[in-house]
C-alpha positions in Angstrom: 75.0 -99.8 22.3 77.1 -102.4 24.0 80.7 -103.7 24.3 82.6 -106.3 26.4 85.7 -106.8 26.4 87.5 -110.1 26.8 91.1 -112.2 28.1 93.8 -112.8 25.7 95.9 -109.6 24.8 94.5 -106.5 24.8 92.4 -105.4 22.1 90.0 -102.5 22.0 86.9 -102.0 20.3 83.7 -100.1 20.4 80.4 -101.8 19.9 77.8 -100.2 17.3 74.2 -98.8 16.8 71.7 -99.0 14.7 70.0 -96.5 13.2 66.7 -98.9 14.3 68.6 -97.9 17.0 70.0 -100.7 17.5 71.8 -101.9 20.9 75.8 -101.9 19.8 77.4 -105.1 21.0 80.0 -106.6 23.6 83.6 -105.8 23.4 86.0 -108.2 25.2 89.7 -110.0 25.3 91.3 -112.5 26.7 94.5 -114.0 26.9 97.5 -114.0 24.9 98.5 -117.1 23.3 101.8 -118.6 22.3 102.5 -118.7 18.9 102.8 -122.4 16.8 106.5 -121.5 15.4 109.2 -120.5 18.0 109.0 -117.5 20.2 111.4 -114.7 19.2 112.2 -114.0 22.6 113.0 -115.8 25.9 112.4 -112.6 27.5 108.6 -113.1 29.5 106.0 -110.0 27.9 102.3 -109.9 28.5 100.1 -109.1 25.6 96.7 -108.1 25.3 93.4 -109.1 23.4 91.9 -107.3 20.6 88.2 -107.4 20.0 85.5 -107.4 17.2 82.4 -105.0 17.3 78.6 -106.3 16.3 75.2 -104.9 17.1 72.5 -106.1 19.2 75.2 -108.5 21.2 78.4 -109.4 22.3 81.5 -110.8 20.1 85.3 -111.0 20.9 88.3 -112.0 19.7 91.2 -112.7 21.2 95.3 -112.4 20.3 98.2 -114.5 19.4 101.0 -112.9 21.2 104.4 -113.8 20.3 105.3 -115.7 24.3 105.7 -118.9 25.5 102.3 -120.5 27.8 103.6 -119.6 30.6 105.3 -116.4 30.0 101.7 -114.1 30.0 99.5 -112.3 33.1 96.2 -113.2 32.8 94.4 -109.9 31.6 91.0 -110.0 30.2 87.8 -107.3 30.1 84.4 -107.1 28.7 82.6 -104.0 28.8 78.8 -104.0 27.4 75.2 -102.0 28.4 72.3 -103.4 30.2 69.6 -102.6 27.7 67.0 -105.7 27.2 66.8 -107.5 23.7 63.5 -107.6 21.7 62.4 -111.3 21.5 63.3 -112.6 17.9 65.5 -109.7 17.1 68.8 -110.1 16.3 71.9 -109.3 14.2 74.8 -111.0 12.2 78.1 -109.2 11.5 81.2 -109.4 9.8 84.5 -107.3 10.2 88.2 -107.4 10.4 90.5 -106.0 12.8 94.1 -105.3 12.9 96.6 -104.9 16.0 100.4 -103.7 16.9 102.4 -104.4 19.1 105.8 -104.8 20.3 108.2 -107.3 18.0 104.8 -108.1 16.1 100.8 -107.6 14.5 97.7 -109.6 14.0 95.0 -109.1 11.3 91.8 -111.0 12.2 89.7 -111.4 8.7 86.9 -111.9 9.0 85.3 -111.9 12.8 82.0 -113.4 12.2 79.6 -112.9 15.1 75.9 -113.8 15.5 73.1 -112.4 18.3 69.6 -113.1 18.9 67.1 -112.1 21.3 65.8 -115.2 23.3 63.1 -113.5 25.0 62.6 -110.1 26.1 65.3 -110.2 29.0 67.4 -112.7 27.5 69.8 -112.9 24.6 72.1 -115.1 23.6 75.1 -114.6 21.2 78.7 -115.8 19.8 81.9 -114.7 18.1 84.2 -116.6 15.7 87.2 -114.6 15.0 89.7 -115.9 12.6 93.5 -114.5 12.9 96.6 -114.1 11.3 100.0 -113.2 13.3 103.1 -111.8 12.4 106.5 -112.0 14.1 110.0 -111.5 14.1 111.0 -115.7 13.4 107.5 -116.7 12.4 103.9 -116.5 11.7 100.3 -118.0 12.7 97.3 -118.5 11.6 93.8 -120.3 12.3 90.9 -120.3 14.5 90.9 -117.7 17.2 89.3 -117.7 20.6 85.5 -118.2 20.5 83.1 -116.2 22.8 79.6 -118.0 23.5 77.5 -115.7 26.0 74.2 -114.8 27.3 72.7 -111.8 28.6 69.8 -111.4 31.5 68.5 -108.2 32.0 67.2 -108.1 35.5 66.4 -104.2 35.5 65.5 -102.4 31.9 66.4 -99.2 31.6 63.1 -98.1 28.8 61.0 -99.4 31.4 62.3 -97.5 34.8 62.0 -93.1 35.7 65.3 -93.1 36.2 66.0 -95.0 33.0 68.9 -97.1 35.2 69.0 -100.6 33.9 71.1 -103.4 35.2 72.4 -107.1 33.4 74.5 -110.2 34.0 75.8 -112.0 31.2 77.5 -115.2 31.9 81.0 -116.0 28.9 82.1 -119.2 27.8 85.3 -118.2 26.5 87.2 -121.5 24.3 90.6 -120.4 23.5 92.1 -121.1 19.8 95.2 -122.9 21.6 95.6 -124.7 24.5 96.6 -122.9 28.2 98.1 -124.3 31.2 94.9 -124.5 32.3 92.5 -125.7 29.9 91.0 -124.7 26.8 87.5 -123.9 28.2 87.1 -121.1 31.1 84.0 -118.6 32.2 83.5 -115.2 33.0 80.7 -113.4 34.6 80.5 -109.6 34.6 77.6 -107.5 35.6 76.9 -104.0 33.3 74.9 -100.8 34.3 73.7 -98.2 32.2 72.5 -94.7 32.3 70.4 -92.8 30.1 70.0 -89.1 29.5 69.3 -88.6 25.7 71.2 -88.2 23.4 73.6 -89.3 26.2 74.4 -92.9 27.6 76.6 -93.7 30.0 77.5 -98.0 30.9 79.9 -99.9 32.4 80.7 -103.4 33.7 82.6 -105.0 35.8 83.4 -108.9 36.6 86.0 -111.9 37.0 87.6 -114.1 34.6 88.4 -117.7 35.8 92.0 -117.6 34.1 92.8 -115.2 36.7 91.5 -111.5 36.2 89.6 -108.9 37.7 88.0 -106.0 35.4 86.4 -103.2 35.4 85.3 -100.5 32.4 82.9 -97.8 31.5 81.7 -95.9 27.8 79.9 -92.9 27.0 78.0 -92.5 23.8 76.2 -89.9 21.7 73.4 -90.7 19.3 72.8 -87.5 16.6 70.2 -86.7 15.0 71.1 -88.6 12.0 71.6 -92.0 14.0 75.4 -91.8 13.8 76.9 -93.3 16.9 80.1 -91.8 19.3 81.4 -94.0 21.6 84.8 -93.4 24.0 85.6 -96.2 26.1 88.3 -96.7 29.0 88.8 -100.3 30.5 91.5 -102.1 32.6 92.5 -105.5 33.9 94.2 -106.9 37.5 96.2 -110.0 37.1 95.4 -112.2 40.0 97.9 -115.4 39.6 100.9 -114.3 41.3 104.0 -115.0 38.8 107.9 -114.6 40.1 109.2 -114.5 36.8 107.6 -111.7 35.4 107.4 -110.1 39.1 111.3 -110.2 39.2 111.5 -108.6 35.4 108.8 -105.6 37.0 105.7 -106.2 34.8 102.8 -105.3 36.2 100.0 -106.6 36.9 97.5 -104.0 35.7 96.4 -103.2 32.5 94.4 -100.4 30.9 93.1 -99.4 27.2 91.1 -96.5 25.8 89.3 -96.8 22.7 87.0 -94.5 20.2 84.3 -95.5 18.0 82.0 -94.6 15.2 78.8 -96.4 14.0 76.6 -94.8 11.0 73.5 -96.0 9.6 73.7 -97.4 5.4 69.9 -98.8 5.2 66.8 -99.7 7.6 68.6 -103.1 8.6 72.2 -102.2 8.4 75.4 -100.0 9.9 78.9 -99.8 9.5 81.4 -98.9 11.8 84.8 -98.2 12.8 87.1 -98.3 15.9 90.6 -97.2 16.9 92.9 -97.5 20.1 95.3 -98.5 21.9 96.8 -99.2 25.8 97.7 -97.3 28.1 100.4 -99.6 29.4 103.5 -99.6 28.2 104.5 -101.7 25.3 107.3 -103.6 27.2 104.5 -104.8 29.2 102.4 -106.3 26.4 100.4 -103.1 25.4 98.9 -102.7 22.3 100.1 -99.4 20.7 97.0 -99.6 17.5 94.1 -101.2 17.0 92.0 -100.6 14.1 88.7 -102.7 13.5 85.9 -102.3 11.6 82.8 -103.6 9.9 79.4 -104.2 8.7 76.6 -105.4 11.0 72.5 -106.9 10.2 69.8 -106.6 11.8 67.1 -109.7 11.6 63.8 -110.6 13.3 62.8 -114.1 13.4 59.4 -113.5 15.0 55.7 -112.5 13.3 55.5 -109.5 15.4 56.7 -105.9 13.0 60.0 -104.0 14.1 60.0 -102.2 17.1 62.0 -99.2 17.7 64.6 -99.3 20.2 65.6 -96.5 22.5 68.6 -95.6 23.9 
């Protein structure tokens, strides 16, 4: 299973598996986002990004938070595995997510995300989340922040002794709104993964252009009856220095933990659920629930039969 997790405000989720097994998908955030009606507040907060789950590749989502442009660190994350795609394979998903935080809440219905398995190293995979915020003076709605990624597996772990595999997987991130900086920004992070059945252990760390450093790591346990358990702790460093919100004492880290279910409901399909929140404090733009959850497909495009896949 995989997650990554993205810039915007913080948002949590926990990528799922198949019962094929599948490989569970990216997690990410990204940046917060000022809202369309007035701020409530002058006061500067920084927020964090929820994020949707799929199988079989990465999707995101990012948050509205209830700021002004400039009033936000630049936190973002992605957390996913290194396991290789099967060329041909791939999955569709839809869920909805929901997400409190201080003075406010977003509800993104539905998150619509689509992976596919370019060749046997590469995949190839986007996210379309679509949101609805709610704050004190206002609300928001309309296209979220849009994840387009890839992912190269240079070593597979189901083909390796030590069953260590190793990935890149280069982000086109397209915010909903417009930044200071732009619209259209990049991430790169780079995921291990460690297998010891019915045990995996992944993590990834990498750079957002906006600004951020991350890190993050899962472990997962597959039963018997292909049900999925996934924990999950990943933070973010803020690298743009900003005196405002230096003077007020907000820092410039970020961390969130997150737990997540995945069962099997036919050959092609799984469900799933997720909950958690930040560890940072809520003056500081943490994210005190997240809740997301969904259904997720699994297609093949190519002549050859379904192949297993191990974790």
């Amino acid at each position: 299973m995989r997650h990554r997790i993205l810039p915007p405000a913080i948002g949590l989720l926990v990528a799922i598996a198949l019962i094929i097994p599948a490989p569970a998908a990216a997690q990410g955030n990204g940046r917060p986002k000022a809202p369309k009606a007035p701020a409530p507040t002058t006061t500067p907060t920084s927020t964090s990004t929820p994020t949707s789950a799929s199988t079989s590749t990465s999707t995101s989502t990012s948050t509205l938070a209830p700021v002004s442009a400039t009033s936000f660190r630049q936190f973002g994350s992605w957390l996913d595995d290194a396991s290789a795609p099967t060329r041909g394979e791939g999955y569709t998903s839809i869920g909805v997510g929901h997400w409190r935080m201080s003075g406010m809440t977003q509800t993104n219905a539905p998150m619509l995300g689509v992976g596919v398995g370019v060749t046997d190293r590469l995949q190839a995979s986007v996210s379309v989340p679509f949101y609805h915020a709610s704050f004190e003076g206002g609300t928001a709605s309309g296209l979220d922040d849009v994840y387009i990624g890839a992912k190269y597996t240079i070593v597979d772990p189901t083909l390796t002794i030590s069953e260590f595999g190793l990935a890149v997987s280069p982000v086109v991130e397209v915010l909903g709104q417009d930044g200071p900086d732009g619209r259209v920004h990049f991430a790169l992070p780079v995921s291990m993964e460690l297998r010891r059945q019915p045990y995996r252990v992944y993590g990834s760390v990498g750079y957002f252009t906006r600004g951020s450093f991350f890190s993050g790591a899962a472990l997962e346990w597959t039963a018997s009856s292909g049900m999925v358990l996934t924990g999950s702790l990943t933070q973010s460093y803020s690298l743009k220095a900003d005196a405002t919100l230096d003077a007020l004492a907000i820092g410039r880290q970020r961390a969130d933990v997150s737990f997540g279910m995945a069962y099997p409901v036919a050959s092609i399909a799984a469900a799933y659920v997720n909950v958690g929140r930040s560890l940072t404090s809520l003056d500081e733009g943490g994210t005190k629930l997240a809740l997301s959850g969904g259904i997720s497909l699994r297609f093949n495009t190519s002549s050859r039969p379904w192949a297993p896949l191990t974790r």
